[in-house]
Steps between C-alpha positions, in 0.01 A plus 500: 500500500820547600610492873636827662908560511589467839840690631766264536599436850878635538765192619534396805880618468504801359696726789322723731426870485541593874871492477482803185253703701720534771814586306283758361398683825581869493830584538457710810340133678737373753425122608412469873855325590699768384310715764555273778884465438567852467713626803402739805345839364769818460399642853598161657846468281620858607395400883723241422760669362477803781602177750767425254668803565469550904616150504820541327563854600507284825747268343704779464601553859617138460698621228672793702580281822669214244680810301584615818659237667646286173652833302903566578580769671717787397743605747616875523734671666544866591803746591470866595393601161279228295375165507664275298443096359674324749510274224594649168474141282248369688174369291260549796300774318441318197419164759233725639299548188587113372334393853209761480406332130535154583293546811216696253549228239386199732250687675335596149532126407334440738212706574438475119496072564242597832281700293494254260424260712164692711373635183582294136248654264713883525333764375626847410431683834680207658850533275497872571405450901819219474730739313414817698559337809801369431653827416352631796636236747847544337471853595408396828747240543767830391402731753413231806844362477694871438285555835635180738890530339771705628448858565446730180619834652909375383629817655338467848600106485851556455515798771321242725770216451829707482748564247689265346215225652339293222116521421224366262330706302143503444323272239504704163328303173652704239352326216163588536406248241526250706166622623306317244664182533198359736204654210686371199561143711141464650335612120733246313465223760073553489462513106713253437327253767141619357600432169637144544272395776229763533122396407370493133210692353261242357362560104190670533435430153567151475442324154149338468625153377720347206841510451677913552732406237206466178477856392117404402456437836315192426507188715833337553600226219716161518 
């Protein structure tokens, strides 16, 4: 009589199993770490970015008083009939916008560096909270310092002051493009800080084991 066949026992080497089961989890299975790095949910990131905004719509009266005070005036002068450039070669008007832009330029640096700074992972609500605000604190840094400068009503000015009696006139930002000097600034600034510095997403479909470069994904060889 012959004895029974008995399975032969596998080797003690041979590689497990556990790591192809879990590469072959459903797609739609996250691993549990993913879920606890993820960032705030949306409601909390547009919070966020509704503080973004009041905050540097704030930063825009900053804006206006440094406009204000830093811009060069442009002096007038009136006779019986009109009211002239006291000034006709004068650069003052174009000094007003340079001033306004460089002003919006470092604040946008700036805030985008802060925001940065409070809050590295981004997220979409917070680009569009950084870049709406911006605009909106240039427009508030616009009006705020056309407010505090010298009178706007030119023809009651120069009937208060006499003829012939020099005068500034009020803060004018004829190119209105300057406007988005503090959005483009603050949005540049941000991405390019998240992108060199900003946290990275981990795999969530690392490889089981062996080396990534066999294409028979088989362990990794001398």
């Amino acid at each position: 009589m012959t004895a029974p066949l008995t399975p032969s026992q596998p080797p003690h080497d041979q590689p497990s199993h556990d790591a192809w089961q879990q590469a072959a989890q459903p797609s739609g299975a996250v691993p549990t770490s993913a879920h606890e790095e993820d960032g705030p949910g949306m409601k909390t990131e547009v919070r966020q970015a509704a503080v973004i905004m009041v905050a540097m719509a704030v930063c825009g009266v900053l804006l206006g008083l440094l406009w204000m005070w830093l811009a060069p005036r442009v002096p007038l002068i009136a006779n019986n009939e009109a009211v002239y450039l006291y000034d006709t070669e004068g650069e003052q008007a174009i000094g007003v916008d340079g001033t306004f832009t460089l002003l919006a330029l470092a604040f946008g640096a700036v805030s985008g560096a802060v925001v940065f700074l409070l809050r590295k992972r981004g997220g979409i609500p917070l680009v569009v909270g950084l870049t709406a605000g911006g605009l909106l604190a240039a427009v508030v840094g616009w009006r705020f310092g056309i407010f505090l400068g010298p009178e706007t009503d030119v023809v009651a000015h120069a009937k208060s002051v006499g003829k012939g009696v020099a005068f500034d006139a009020p803060l004018e930002l004829k190119a209105k493009g300057a406007l988005l000097a503090w959005p483009v600034a603050a949005l540049l600034v941000h991405l390019g800080l998240t992108a060199l510095f900003g946290p990275r997403d981990p795999d969530p479909y690392p490889l089981p084991y062996g080396d990534p470069d066999r294409a028979d994904g088989g362990p990794a060889g001398n």
